[in-house]
N, C-alpha and C positions, 0 to 999 in steps of 0.2 A: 504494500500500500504506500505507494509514493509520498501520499501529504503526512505517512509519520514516521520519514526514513530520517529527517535530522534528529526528530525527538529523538526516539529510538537508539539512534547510534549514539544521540551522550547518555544516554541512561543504562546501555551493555555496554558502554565502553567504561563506566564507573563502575558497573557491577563486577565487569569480570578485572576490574583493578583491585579488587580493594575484595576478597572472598573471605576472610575473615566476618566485617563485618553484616555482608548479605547473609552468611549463616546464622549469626546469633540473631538478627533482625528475621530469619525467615521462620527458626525456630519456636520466637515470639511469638509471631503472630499466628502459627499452627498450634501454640498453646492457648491463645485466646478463643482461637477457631471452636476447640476442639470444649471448652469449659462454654462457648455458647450450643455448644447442640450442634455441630455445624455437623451434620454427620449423611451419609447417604448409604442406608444398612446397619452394619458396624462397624464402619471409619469412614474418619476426618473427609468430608469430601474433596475430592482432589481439586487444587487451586492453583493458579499461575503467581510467578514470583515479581510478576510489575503488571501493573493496568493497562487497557489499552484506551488511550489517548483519541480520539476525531474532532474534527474543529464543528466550532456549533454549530455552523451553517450545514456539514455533513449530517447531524442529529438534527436538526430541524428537518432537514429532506425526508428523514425515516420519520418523524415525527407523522409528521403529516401525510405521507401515504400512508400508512398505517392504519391514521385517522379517519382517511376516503375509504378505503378496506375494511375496516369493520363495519363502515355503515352498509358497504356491497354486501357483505354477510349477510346481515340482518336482513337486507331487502330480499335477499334469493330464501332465506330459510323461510321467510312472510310470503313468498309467494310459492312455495312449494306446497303451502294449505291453501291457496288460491286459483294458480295456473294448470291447470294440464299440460302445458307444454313446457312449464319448466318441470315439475311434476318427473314425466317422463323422460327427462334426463336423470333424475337421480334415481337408479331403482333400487329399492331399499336390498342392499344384497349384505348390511352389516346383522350380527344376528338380534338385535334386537327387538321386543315385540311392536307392532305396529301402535299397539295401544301405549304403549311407555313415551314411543315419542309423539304422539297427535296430544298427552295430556298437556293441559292448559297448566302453564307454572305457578299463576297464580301474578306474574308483572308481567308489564309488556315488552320489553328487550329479548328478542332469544336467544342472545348468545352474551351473558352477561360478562365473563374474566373469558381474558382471550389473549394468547402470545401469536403471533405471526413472525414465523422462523425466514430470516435473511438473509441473503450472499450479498455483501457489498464490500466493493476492494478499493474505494475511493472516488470510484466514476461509476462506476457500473452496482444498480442496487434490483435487485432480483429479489420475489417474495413465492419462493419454493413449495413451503408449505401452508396451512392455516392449524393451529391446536387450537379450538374452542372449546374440547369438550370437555380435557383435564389438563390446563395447564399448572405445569409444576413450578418448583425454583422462585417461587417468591420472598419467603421468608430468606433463602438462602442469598441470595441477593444481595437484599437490605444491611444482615449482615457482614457480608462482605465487602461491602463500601464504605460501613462504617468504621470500619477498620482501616483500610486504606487511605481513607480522604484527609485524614491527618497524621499520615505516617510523613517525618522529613524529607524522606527519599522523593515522593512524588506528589505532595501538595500545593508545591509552588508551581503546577503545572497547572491545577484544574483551576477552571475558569464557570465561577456560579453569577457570574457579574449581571447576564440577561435575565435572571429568574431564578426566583426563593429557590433552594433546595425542596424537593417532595418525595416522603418516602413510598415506595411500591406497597409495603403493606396499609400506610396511610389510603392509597387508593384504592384497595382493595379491604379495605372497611367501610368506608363511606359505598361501594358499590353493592355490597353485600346489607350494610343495612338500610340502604334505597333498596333492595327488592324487596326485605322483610316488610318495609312499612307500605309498598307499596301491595304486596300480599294483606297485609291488615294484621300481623301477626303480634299483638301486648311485644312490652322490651321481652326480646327474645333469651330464648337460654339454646346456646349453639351448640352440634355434632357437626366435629371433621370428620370423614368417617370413611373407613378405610379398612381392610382385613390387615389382623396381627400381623406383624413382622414386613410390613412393604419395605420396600427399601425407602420410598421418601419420607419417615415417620420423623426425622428429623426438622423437614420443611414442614411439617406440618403441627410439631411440638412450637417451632417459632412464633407460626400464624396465632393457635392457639395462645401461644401468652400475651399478644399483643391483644387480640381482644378482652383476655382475662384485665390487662391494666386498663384497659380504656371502659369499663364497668359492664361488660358482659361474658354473663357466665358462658363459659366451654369447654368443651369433654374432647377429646380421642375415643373415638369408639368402633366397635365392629359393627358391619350393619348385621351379622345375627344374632343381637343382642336385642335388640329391638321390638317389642311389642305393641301391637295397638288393640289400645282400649279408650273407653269414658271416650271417645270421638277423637282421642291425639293416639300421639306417637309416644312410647317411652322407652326409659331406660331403668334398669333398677329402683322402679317407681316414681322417677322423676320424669317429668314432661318436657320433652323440647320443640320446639317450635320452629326452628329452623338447621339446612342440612347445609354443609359446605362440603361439598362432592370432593374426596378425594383420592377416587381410582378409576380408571378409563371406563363408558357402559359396559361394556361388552362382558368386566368380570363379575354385573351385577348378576349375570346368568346361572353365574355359581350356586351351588346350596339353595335352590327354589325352594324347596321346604321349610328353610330357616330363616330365608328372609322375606317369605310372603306378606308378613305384617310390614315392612319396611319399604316394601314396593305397594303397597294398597294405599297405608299413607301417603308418599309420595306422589303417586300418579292421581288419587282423589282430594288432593289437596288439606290433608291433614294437616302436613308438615312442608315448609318451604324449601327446595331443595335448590341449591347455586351450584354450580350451571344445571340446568334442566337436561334431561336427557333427549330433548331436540335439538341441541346444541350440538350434539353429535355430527348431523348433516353439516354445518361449518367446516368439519374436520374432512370431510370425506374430499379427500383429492379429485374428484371429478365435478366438484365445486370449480378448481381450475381451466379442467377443461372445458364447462361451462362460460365462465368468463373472460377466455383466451379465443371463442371464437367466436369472428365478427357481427356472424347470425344472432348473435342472441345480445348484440350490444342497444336494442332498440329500450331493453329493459333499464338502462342505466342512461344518467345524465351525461353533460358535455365531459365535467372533471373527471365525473368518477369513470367512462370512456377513456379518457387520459391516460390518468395513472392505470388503467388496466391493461392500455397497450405500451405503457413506457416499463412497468416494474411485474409483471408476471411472464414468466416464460411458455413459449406455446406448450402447449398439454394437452391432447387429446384421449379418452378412454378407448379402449381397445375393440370395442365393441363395432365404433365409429368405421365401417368398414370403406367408406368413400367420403375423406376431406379436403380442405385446404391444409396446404403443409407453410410449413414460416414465413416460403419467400411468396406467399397465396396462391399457388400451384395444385391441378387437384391431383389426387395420389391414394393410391391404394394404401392404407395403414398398416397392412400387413408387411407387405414389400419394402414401404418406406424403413420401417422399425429395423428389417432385416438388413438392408443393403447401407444405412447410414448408422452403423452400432457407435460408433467414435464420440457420434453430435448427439448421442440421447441417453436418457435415464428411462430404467423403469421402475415401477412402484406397486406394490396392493395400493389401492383404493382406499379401504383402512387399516393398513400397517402404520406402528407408530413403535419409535424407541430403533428406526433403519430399518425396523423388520423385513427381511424380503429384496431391498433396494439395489437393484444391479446399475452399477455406474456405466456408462459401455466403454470408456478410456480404459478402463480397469478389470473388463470384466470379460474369463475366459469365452471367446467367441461361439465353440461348441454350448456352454453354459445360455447362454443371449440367445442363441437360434432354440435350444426347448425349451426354454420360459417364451420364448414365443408360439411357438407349435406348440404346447401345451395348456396356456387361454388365449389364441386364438379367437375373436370374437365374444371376449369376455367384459363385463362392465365391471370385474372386480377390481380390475389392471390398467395401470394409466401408463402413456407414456410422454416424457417432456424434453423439451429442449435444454442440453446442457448447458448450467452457468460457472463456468469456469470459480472453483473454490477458493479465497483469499487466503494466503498464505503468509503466515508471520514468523521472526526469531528471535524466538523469546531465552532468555538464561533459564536454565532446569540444574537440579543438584543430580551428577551423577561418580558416585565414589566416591563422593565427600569433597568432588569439588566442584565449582559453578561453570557450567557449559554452554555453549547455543545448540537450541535444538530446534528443527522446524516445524509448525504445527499447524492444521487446518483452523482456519477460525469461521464460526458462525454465528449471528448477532440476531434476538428473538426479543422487538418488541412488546410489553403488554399491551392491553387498552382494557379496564376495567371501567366497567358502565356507562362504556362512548367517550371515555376520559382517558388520554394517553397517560400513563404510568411510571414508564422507566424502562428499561432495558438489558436483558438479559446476558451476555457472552457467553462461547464456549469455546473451546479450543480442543483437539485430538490429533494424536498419528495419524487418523485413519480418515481418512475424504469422507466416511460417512459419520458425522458427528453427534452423537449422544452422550447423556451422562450414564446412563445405562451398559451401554455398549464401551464405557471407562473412559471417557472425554470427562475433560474436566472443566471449571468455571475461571473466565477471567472478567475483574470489573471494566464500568466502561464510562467515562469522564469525558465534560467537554475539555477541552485544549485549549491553552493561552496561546494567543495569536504569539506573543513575544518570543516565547518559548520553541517557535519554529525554527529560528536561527540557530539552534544546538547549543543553549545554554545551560553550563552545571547543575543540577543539583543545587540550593544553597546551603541545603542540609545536609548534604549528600555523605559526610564524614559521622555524622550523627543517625545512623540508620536504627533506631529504637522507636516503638510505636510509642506515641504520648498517649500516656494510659489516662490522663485526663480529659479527654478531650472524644474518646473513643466510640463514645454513646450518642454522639451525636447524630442524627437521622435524616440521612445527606442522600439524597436524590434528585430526577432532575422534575421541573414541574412539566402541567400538560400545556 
């Protein structure tokens, strides 16, 4: 990424001077990590050893497509209980019951917490994916900035001069208790709610205490815990009133038996549940290929037409057996997918966490030609136009000393309740990027204009996190 190769090169060129003090400073702050919860499983979530830096004019640009994108959302998920012909683009092929997703949430947003996953490498900003239905890494986030944004090494870098700091969980409070009141639900008493042992129980112990200080009660709970009686939803005889969803639909399938009280509430509006399990359709990549081609842009206005042909890459579902191809050429989908493996990606439809995704740069030829002969004419399977991955070198500890290593980077907008949030990173070995799949999180700062010139560190000799100062809840606003 060209606009932070000065930064960058004075901040590795101090770190790999001076490894002494990058290790006690990196040990720190994986002690701090680790005493907040910062955990994915059972260990420390994996973190990068410096932030990455964009100038604010680059986060304003993600800011606001993001912002025109989740309203496209919303509009296609509102008209998919409307149109027949959008309708018949989506066919429900995720296993969900049809009744789970037509219930009414109870507010009108359908897609209320939403991260939109991004390739952008300084000019070029691509919106790959859409997560509406369980996005994760919020709590983890918030933590992780807060740590960073007043460590010596990289403070005198970020630039909050155009707008108050705002934390991601701060917005994802205010969204969540806009549905409750907008459901009619008394001050609510919250379940995050999720089966034992998930790996995010960390992110989701965080969220939970943020609500517990800010005066609402909440639990960590299993959903087959759950009973419903006296007209609610309980839990060891307590009543709760609203649901903060967190594990993808698809594993609410699980244990029918045990969670039948849990899903009656929900879907009958006992209990309010954030995100609703129609939010799911958001998620479903053939949302892309929906609004990737031209035919169906009559649905959307002048801007939001715009940004749908400046920042999403062509995607067509597999099923599409005669389209227009990128350069708007019409083309067999079969043949196309076959004969151009280099320019495309494939996908499930609903895979999430990489599941399934074959890169075609990367991906054995023989492997690419039976994943295609094998759904052939399938609406499960999308495929899209490759967006070349941003690549960064970042310093990593290997053998107890500091090295450069090169890493994918990928950058995942929130927007919680039409309100932009704050933003995600990730970083991996591997072109396909999850935290799941062992990619790990890096923060993400706006940039002082100054600081493009390759200026030191001021602190740069004092690499210790100021333990006073650490609590502060530094985000960016919407």
């Amino acid at each position: 990424m060209q606009e932070l190769e000065k930064t960058y090169r004075t901040l590795r060129d101090w770190m790999m001077e001076h490894p002494k003090e990058v290790l006690e400073s990196r040990f720190e702050l994986q002690e701090r990590l680790h005493k907040k919860r910062f955990f994915y499983g059972d260990s420390t979530m994996p973190t990068t050893m410096m932030p990455l830096f964009l100038k604010p004019s680059s986060l304003e640009r993600i800011r606001r497509a993001a912002m025109v994108l989740d309203g496209v959302i919303d509009k296609v998920v509102r008209l998919y209980f409307e149109d027949e012909r959008v309708r018949s683009s989506f066919p429900l092929h995720f296993e969900i019951p049809r009744a789970w997703f037509q219930a009414d949430p109870g507010y009108e947003k359908p897609t209320m917490l939403n991260r939109l996953d991004v390739l952008f490498d300084g000019e070029n900003l691509k919106f790959i994916e859409f997560n509406t239905d369980n996005p994760g890494g919020k709590g983890w986030v918030d933590v992780l900035e807060d740590l960073f944004i007043n460590h010596p090494l990289y403070k005198d870098f970020i630039d909050f001069s155009d707008q108050a700091p705002q934390g991601i969980l701060a917005r994802e409070f205010e969204a969540i208790m806009g549905a409750m009141e907008a459901f009619g639900a008394p001050k609510p008493r919250i379940a995050l709610v999720a089966f034992d042992g998930s790996g995010g129980r960390g992110d989701e112990e965080i969220v939970r205490d943020y609500f517990i200080e800010r005066g609402v009660e909440a639990n960590l709970l299993d959903p087959r815990d759950f009973e419903l009686r006296s007209g609610g939803l309980y839990s060891n005889g307590v009543r709760f009133h609203g649901v903060i969803r967190c594990m993808t639909s698809r594993y609410f399938l699980r244990y029918p038996r045990e969670m039948r009280d849990f899903i009656t509430a929900v879907t009958e509006k006992r209990a309010c549940m954030v995100n609703s399990f129609r939010a799911q359709l958001g998620s479903e990549k053939s949302i892309l290929s929906f609004l990737s081609n031209p035919l169906n842009h009559d649905y959307f206005s002048d801007e939001e037409i715009q940004v749908i042909r400046d920042h999403i890459p062509w995607t067509r579902k597999f099923d599409e057996t005669v389209t227009l191809s990128p350069e708007g050429e019409e083309i067999s989908i079969k043949a196309y997918m076959l004969n151009n493996r280099e320019r495309l990606v494939l996908k499930p439809s609903s895979g999430a966490g990489g599941e399934g995704v074959l890169v075609g740069k990367a991906c054995d030829p023989v492997e690419w030609m039976e994943t295609i002969e094998d759904n052939a004419g399938s609406s499960r399977w999308i495929v899209q136009e490759y967006a070349e991955i941003p690549r960064i070198e970042l310093p990593v500890i290997k053998k107890g000393e500091v090295v450069l290593e090169e890493k994918f980077l990928n950058l995942s907008p929130y927007v919680f309740g039409g309100r932009y949030a704050g933003i995600l990173g990730r970083v991996s070995s591997r072109s396909v990027i999850n935290v799941s799949a062992g990619g790990g999180l890096i923060p993400v700062f706006p940039l002082k204009e100054q600081n493009n010139e390759g200026r030191a560190p001021r602190n740069g000799r004092k690499a210790k996190l100021d333990t006073d100062k650490t609590e502060t809840n530094a985000k960016k606003g919407d």
